[in-house]
C-alpha positions in Angstrom: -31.2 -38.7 -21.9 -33.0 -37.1 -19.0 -34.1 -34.0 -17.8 -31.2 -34.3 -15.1 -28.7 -35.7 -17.7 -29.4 -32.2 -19.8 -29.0 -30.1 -17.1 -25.7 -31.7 -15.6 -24.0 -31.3 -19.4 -25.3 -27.8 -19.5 -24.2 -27.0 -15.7 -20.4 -28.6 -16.5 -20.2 -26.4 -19.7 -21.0 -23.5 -18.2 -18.7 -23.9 -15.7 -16.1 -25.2 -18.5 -17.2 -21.4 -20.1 -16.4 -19.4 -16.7 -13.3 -21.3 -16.0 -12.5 -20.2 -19.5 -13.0 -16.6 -19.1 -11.3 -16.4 -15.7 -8.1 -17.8 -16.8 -7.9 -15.2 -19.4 -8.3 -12.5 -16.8 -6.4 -13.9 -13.6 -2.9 -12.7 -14.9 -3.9 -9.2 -16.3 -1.9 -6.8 -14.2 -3.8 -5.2 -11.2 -2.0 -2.1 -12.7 -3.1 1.3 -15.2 -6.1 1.6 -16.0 -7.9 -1.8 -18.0 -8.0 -1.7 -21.5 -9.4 -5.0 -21.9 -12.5 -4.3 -20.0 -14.4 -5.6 -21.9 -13.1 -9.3 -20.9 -13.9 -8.8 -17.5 -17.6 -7.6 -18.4 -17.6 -11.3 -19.8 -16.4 -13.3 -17.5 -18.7 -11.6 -14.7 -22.0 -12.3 -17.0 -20.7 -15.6 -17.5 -20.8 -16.7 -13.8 -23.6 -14.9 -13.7 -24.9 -16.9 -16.1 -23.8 -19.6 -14.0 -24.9 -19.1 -10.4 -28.2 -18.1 -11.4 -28.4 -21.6 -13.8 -27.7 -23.6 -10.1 -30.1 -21.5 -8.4 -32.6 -22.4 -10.5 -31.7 -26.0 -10.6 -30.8 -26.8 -8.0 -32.6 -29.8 -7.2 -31.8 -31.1 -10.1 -28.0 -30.6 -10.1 -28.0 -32.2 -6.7 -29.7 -35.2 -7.2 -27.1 -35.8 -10.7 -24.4 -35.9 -7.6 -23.5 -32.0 -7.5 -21.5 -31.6 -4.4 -21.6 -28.2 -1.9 -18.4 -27.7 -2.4 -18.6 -27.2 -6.1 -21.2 -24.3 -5.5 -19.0 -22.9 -2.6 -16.4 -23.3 -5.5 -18.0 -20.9 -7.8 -19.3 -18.1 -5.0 -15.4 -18.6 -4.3 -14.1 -17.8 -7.6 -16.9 -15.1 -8.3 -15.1 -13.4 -4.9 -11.8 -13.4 -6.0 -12.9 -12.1 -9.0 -14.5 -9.1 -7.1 -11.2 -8.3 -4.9 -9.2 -8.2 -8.5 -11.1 -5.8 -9.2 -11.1 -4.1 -6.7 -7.0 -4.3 -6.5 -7.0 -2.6 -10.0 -9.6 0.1 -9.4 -9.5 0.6 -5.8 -13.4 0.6 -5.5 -14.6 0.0 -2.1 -18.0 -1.6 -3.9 -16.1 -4.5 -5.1 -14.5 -5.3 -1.9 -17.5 -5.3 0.1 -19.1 -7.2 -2.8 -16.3 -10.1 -2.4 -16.4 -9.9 1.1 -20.5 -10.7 0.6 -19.7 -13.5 -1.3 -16.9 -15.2 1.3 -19.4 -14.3 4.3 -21.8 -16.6 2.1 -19.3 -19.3 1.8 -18.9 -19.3 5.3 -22.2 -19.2 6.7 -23.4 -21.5 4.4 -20.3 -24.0 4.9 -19.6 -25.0 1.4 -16.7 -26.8 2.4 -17.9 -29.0 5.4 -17.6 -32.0 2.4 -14.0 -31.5 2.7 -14.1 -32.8 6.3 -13.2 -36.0 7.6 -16.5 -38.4 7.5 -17.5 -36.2 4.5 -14.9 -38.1 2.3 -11.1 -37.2 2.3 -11.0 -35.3 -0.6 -7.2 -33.7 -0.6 -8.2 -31.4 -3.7 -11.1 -29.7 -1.9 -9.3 -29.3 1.4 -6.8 -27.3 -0.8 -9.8 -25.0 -2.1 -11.1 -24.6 1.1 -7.2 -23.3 2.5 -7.4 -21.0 -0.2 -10.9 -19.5 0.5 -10.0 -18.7 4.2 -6.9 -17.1 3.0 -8.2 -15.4 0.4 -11.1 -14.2 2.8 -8.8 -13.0 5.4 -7.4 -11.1 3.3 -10.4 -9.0 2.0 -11.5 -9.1 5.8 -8.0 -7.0 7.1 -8.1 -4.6 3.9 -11.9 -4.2 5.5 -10.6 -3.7 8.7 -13.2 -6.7 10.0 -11.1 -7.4 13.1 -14.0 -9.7 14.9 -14.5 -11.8 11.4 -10.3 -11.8 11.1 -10.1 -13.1 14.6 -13.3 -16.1 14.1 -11.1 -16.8 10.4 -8.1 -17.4 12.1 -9.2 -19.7 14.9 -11.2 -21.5 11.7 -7.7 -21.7 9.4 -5.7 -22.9 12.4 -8.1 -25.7 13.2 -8.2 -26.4 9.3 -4.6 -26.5 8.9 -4.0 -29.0 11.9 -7.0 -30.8 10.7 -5.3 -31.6 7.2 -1.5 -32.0 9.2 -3.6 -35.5 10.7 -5.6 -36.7 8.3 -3.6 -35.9 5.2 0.0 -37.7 6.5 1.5 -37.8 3.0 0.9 -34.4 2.0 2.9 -31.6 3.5 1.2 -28.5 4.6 4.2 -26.2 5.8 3.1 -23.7 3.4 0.1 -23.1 5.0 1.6 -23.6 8.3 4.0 -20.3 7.2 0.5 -18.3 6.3 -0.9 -19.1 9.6 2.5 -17.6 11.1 2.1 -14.6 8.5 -1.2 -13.7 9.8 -0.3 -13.9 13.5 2.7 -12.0 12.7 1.0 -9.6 11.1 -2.2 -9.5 13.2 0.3 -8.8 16.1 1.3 -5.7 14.7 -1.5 -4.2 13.1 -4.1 -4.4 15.7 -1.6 -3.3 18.4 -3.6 -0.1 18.9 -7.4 -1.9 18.8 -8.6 2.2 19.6 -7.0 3.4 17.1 -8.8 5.7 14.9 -9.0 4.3 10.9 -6.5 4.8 9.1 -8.5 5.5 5.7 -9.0 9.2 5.5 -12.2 9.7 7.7 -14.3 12.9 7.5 -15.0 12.6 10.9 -11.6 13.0 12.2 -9.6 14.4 9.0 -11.6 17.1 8.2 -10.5 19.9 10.6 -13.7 22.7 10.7 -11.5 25.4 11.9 -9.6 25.4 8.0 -12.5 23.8 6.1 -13.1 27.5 5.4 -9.4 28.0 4.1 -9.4 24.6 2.1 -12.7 25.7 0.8 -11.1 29.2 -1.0 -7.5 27.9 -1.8 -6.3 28.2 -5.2 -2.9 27.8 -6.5 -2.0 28.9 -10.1 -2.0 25.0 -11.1 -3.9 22.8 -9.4 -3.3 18.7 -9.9 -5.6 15.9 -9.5 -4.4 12.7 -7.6 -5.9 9.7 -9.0 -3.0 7.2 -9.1 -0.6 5.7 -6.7 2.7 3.0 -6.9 2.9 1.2 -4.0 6.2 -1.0 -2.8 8.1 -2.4 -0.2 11.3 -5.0 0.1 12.5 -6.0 3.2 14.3 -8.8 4.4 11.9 -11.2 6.6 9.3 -7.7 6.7 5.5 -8.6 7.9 3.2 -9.4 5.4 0.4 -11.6 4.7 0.6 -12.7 1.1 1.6 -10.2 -1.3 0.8 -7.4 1.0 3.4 -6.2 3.6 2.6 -4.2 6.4 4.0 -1.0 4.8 2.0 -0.6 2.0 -1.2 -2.1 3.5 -0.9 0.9 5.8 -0.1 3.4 2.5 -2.8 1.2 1.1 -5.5 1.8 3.6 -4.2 5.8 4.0 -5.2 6.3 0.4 -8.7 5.6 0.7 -12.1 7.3 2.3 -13.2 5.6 5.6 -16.7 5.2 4.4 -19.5 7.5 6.7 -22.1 6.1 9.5 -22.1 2.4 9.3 -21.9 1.8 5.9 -19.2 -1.6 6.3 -20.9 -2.3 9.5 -24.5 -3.5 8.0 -25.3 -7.5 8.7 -26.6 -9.7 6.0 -29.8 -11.4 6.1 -30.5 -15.2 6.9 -30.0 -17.1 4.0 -32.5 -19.5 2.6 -32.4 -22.9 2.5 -32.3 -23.0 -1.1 -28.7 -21.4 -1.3 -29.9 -18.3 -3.3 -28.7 -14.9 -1.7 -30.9 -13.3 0.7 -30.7 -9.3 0.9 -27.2 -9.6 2.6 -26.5 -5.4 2.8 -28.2 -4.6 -0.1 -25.5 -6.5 -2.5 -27.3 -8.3 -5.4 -25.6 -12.0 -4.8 -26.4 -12.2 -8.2 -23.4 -11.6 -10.6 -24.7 -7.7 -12.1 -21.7 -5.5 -13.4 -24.0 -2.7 -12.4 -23.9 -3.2 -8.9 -26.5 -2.0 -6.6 -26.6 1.3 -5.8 -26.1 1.2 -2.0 -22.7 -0.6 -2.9 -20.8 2.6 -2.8 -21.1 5.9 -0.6 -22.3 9.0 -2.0 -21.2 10.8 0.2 -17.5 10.1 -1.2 -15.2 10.6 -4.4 -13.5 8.1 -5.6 -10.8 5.9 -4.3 -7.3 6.9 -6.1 -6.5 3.8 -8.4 -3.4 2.1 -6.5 -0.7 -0.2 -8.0 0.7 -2.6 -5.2 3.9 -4.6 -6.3 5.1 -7.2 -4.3 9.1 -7.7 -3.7 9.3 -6.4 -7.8 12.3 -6.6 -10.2 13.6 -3.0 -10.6 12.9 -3.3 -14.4 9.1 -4.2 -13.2 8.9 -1.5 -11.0 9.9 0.4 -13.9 8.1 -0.7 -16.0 5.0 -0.3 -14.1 6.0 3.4 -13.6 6.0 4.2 -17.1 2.2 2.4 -17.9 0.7 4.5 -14.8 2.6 8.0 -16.1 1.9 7.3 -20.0 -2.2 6.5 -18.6 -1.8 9.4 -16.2 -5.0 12.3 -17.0 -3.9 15.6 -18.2 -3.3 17.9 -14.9 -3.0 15.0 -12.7 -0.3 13.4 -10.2 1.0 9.9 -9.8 2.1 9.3 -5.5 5.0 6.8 -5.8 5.9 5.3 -2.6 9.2 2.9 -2.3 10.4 1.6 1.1 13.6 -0.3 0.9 16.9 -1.0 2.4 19.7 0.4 1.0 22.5 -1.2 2.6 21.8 -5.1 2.1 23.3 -5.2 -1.2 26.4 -4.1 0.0 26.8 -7.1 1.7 27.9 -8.6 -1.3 31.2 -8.1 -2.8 32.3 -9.2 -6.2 34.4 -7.7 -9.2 31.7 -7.7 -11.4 29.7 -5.5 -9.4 32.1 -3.3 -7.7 35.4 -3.0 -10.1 35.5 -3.4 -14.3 31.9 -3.2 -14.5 31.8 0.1 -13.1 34.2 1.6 -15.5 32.6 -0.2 -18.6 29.3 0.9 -17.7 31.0 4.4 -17.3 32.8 4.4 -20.7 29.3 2.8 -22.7 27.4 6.3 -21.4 29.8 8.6 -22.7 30.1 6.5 -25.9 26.2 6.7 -26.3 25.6 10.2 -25.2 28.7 11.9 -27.3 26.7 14.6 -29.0 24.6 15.4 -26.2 26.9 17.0 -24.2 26.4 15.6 -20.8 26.2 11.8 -19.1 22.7 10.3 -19.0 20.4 11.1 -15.8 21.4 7.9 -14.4 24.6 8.9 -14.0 24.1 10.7 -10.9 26.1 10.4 -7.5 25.0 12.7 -4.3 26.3 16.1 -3.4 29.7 15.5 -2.1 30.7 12.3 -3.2 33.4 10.8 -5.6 31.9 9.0 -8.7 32.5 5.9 -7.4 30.6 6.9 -4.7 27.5 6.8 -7.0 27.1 2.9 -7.3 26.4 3.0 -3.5 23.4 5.4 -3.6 20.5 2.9 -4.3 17.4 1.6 -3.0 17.9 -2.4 -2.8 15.1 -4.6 -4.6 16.3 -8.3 -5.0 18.2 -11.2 -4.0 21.2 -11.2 -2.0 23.6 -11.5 -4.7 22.5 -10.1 -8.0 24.8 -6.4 -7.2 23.1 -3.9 -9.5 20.5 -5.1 -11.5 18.3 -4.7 -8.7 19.6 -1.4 -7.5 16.8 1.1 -7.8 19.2 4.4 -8.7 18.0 7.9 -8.2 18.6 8.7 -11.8 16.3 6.0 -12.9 13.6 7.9 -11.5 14.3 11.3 -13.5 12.8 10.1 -16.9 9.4 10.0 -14.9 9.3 13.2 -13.9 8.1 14.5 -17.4 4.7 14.1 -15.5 4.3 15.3 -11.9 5.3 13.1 -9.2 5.0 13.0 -5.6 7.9 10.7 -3.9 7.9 9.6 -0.3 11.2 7.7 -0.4 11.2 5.1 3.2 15.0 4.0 3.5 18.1 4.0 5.8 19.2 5.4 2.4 16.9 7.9 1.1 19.4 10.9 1.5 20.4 9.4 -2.3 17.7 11.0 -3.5 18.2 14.3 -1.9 21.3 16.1 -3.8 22.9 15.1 -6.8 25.6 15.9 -9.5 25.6 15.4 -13.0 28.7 15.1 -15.0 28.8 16.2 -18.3 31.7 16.5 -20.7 33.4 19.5 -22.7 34.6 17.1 -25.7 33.8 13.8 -26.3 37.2 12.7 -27.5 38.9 13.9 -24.4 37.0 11.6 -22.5 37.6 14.0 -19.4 35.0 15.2 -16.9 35.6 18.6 -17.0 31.9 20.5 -15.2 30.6 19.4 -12.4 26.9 21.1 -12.1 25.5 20.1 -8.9 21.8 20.6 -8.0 18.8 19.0 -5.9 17.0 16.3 -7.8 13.9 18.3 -7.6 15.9 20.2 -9.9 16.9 18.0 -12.5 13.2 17.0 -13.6 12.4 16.5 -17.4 9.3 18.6 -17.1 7.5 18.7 -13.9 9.2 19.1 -10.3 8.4 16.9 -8.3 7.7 16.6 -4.5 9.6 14.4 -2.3 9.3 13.1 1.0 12.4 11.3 2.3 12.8 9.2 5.2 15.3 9.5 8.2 18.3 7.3 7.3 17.8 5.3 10.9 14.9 5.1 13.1 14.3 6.5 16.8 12.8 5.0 19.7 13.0 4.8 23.3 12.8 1.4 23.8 15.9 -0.4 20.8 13.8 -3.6 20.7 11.5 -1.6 18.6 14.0 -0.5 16.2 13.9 -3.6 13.9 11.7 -2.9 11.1 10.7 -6.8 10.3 9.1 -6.8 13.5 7.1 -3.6 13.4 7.6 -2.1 9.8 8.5 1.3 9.1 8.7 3.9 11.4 8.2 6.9 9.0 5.8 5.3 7.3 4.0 4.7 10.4 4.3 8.3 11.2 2.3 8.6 7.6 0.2 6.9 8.5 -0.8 6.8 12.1 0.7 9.8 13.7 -0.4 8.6 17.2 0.3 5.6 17.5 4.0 5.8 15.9 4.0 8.9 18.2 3.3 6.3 21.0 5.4 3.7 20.2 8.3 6.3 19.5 7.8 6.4 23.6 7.4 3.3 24.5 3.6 4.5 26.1 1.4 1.6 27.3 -1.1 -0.3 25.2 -3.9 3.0 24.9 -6.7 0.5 25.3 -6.3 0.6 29.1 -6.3 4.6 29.2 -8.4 5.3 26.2 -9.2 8.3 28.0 -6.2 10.0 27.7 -5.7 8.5 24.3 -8.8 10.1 22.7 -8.2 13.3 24.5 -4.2 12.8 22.6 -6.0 12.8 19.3 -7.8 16.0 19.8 -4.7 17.8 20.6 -3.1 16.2 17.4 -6.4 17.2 15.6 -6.4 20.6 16.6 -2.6 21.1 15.4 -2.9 20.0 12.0 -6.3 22.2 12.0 -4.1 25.2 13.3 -0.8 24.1 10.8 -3.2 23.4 8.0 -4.6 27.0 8.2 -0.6 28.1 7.7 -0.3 25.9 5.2 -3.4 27.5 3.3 -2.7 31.0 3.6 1.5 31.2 3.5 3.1 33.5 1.1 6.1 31.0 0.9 4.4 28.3 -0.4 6.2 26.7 -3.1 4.5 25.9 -6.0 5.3 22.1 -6.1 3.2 22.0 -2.3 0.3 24.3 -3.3 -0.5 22.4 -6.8 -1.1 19.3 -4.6 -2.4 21.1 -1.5 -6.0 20.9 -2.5 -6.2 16.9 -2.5 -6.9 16.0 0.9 -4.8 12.8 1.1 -1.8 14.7 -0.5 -2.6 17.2 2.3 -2.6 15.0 5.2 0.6 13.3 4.1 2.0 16.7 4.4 0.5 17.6 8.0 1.6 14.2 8.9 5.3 14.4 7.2 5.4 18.0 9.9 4.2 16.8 12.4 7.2 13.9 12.2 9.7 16.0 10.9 9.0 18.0 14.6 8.4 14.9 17.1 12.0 13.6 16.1 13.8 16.6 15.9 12.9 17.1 19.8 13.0 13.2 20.4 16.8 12.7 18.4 19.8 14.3 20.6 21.1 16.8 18.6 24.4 14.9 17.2 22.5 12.5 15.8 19.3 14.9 14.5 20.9 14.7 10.7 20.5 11.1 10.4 17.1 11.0 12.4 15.3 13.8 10.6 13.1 13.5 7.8 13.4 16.1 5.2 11.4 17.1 2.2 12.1 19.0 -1.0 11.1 21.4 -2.3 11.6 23.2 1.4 8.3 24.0 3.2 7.4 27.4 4.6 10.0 28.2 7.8 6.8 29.0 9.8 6.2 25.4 10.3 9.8 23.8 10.8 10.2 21.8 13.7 11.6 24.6 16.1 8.5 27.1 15.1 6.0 28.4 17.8 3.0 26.9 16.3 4.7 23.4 15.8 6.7 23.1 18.8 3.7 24.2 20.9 1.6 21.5 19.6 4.7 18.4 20.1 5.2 20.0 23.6 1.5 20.0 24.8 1.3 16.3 23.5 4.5 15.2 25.3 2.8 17.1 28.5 -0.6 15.1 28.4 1.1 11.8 27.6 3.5 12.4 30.7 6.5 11.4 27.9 8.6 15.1 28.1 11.6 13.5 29.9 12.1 11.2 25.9 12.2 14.9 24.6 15.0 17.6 24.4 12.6 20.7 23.8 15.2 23.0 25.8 18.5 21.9 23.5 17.1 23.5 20.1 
């Protein structure tokens, strides 16, 4: 056997080894915090192992027939292996470290032997699709619009390249991603002069109240480390398994890193294939990543759990891992954003008539010493207890009724730890006031109390902090009404105050009067500085705000949640302001509601400089 025979056995079982190691940690949930970390220590050394084995023989390997693509195969795999990571840490290194790799990949076109000429290889054209869409990906959460733009011409070309020359293979899957990232690039990059929507020091941090922020204190103070993120929608922009709500709750729960830190270039690289410099990031496969991977400057990311269209009993289920992992003195952000009407659509006796009363009768039977129903027998203030089966968020197919029906009582059992809800549905209000039934004697089987109460009152432990949703959006212009054309308008309003303040308006595209534009966000800066300040030093402050206050993403939602709260209270006429008004429980101090001094000063001044106070009804309140 040969030196090159020895070599090409030990470079296939190493790669046999990696493969391996991967599989065993591709399916791990990208949720609560690893317990098998050791595995993924493993399979990192192993293609470390790996690409440094290639590096140094490389001559070899390619003159026993090794092909590019095989080493653009394994930079691959070692990327998506970063960007896991980083999905179930949140840690900015490892997505900069997976997008080193991709920019690699490309530069170095590991793929061209996919091409036609090259050989017609219908297995690598499929690797090749997936790298582009897996870099694309890692390149929007980056906020790499140039590199998103080059990828897209490049995955377009790629995809009509393989429509020709592979005729008995059908691509429309790939020909629906290309549509998803249009689709979604059209939306997101919509306001190119837009500041970041990470939380950016630069803009965020308001001077006039560091002061306050600096010498606030409440009686119990929580840490905000973990976040549940979800969306379902019917035909809702995404790319993948990311829609456009939660990338934007996804990107609003991270630090905007300072100076140019995502904006350094990588080095030429060698001929040789080995990884030159490229920003300080090894190349090499180190669980100890360099130190100029992260920012000093910066804390920590909070750890965020993205599910994609989930089962309610996974979203469930997912809820209880992150609150049983949650630190001592800590709070989980769950954010859901779904309809709450769809499911209505569908009418059948199971899910509306005998069902109802069984599942009725089966609570009292299993809950007759306790006294009262279980907490998911809750219906809002107001309503008969029929009425309760239509107070749901909708997660599912049309036609599975209540299995996928996310009630408000289903949430109570989590609020043993604290929780801070932002609930984005035409049927939030569900969560707002409830009633519990209880019973006076089991074997009357009569309802006789009625006790009603806020669901911030009917905690297990902790009260929790809710942000709720208008139950219908509000724009000048109706076209932009539909959420599966421009997402969420709340959580826009979370997210982006101005642009969802200039969309509310219908005001032109700001990258023809960024002038006016900027000099809009200072006005918007200098209220939440002024509002922040109240916010700091009120007397009214309820507890469940002022444990929270001292996170500064928990804070901004807050600002931003006023700062709403106010722009459509003026925008909505007022027979309609019920519907169109956000609201939040526990109630926030009365000197910042929407008709204030301070607030209504800010919305007015705003409306003035935009030339937009005609859309507003400031003299009606």
């Amino acid at each position: 056997m040969t030196e090159n025979d020895v070599v090409s056995r030990t470079f296939r079982a190493l790669v046999e080894s990696a493969d391996r190691k991967f599989a065993r940690v591709r399916d791990v949930p990208a949720y609560g915090r690893v317990h098998n970390q050791h595995y993924f220590q493993k399979v990192f050394k192993a293609y470390m192992r790996l690409w440094k084995f290639q590096q140094e023989n490389r001559s070899r390997l390619v003159e026993s027939g090794l092909n590019r693509w095989e080493i653009g195969e394994i930079a691959s795999r070692i990327g998506q292996l970063y960007f896991g990571q980083y999905m179930r840490t949140s840690e900015a290194r490892f997505l900069v470290e997976a997008y080193v790799f991709y920019e690699a990949i490309l530069n170095r076109r590991y793929f061209e032997g996919s091409k036609l000429g090259l050989g017609k290889d219908l297995g690598v054209r499929f690797k090749e699709l997936r790298f582009y869409a897996r870099f694309l990906m890692v390149s929007f959460i980056l906020s790499r619009t140039e590199m998103v733009n080059h990828l897209l011409d490049r995955f377009k070309a790629l995809v009509d390249d393989s429509k020709a020359n592979f005729r008995d293979t059908n691509f429309k899957e790939w020909r629906q991603v290309v549509q998803e990232i249009v689709r979604f690039m059209k939306v997101d990059t919509s306001f190119m002069n837009a500041r970041p929507l990470r939380y950016c020091a630069t803009f965020d941090s308001h001077p006039a109240s560091l002061s306050y922020v600096t010498r606030f204190h409440a009686k119990k103070v929580l840490k905000f480390q973990d976040a549940l993120l979800t969306s379902y929608h019917r035909n809702e922009v995404k790319f993948a398994e990311l829609t456009l709500d939660t990338f934007r709750m996804l990107q609003c729960l991270e630090w905007e890193p300072t100076g140019s830190f995502y904006q350094k270039r990588p080095a030429e690289p060698k001929e040789n294939g080995s990884f030159a410099d490229h920003s300080g990031a090894s190349g090499l496969i180190d669980i100890n990543l360099a130190a100029d991977m992260t920012d000093p400057t910066l804390p920590p990311n909070p750890r965020k759990a993205i599910l994609y269209r989930p089962f309610v009993t996974h979203l469930i289920a997912v809820m209880a891992t992150i609150c049983e992992e949650l630190p001592p003195d800590s709070v989980m952000l769950v954010y859901l954003s779904a309809s709450g009407k769809v499911g209505r659509n569908v009418a059948s006796t199971e899910c509306s008539g005998g069902s109802q009363k069984f599942s009725r009768n089966k609570a009292v039977c299993l809950h007759e010493h306790s006294g009262t129903l279980p907490v998911s027998s809750v219906i809002e203030k107001g309503e008969s207890s029929s009425g309760f089966y239509d107070k749901y968020l909708w997660f599912g197919p049309r036609g599975n009724c209540g299995i996928n029906n996310l009630y408000p009582g289903d949430i109570i059992p989590f609020t043993r730890r604290p929780l801070f809800l932002i609930i984005d549905s035409d049927n939030s209000h569900a969560f707002k006031a409830v009633r519990i039934f209880s019973v006076a004697k089991f074997e009357s089987w009569i309802f006789s109390e009625l006790t009603s109460m806020v669901l911030h009152g009917a905690e297990r432990g902790e009260p929790a902090a809710l942000l709720l949703s208008p139950l219908k959006p509000s724009f000048k212009n109706p076209s932009d009404m539909d959420i599966a054309q421009s997402g969420s308008q709340f959580t826009f309003f979370l997210t982006a105050p101005l642009p969802s303040f200039c969309q509310l308006v219908g005001f032109s595209n700001p990258d023809t009067e960024a002038d006016v534009y900027n000099e809009a966000e200072d006005i918007l800066s200098t209220a939440f500085s002024e509002w922040e300040v109240i916010l700091l030093t009120s007397t009214s402050l309820d507890l469940v705000w002022a444990q929270v206050l001292s996170d500064p993403f928990l804070r901004r939602l807050i600002l931003r949640f006023i700062f709403c709260r106010s722009v459509l209270s003026f925008f909505c006429p007022p027979e309609d302001r019920e519907q169109c008004l956000p609201t939040c429980l526990p109630s926030l101090p009365n000197s910042l509601s929407p008709d204030s001094e301070v607030v209504k000063a800010a919305v007015l001044r705003l409306a003035k400089h935009l030339r937009v106070v005609d859309c507003f009804h400031f003299d009606d309140t």
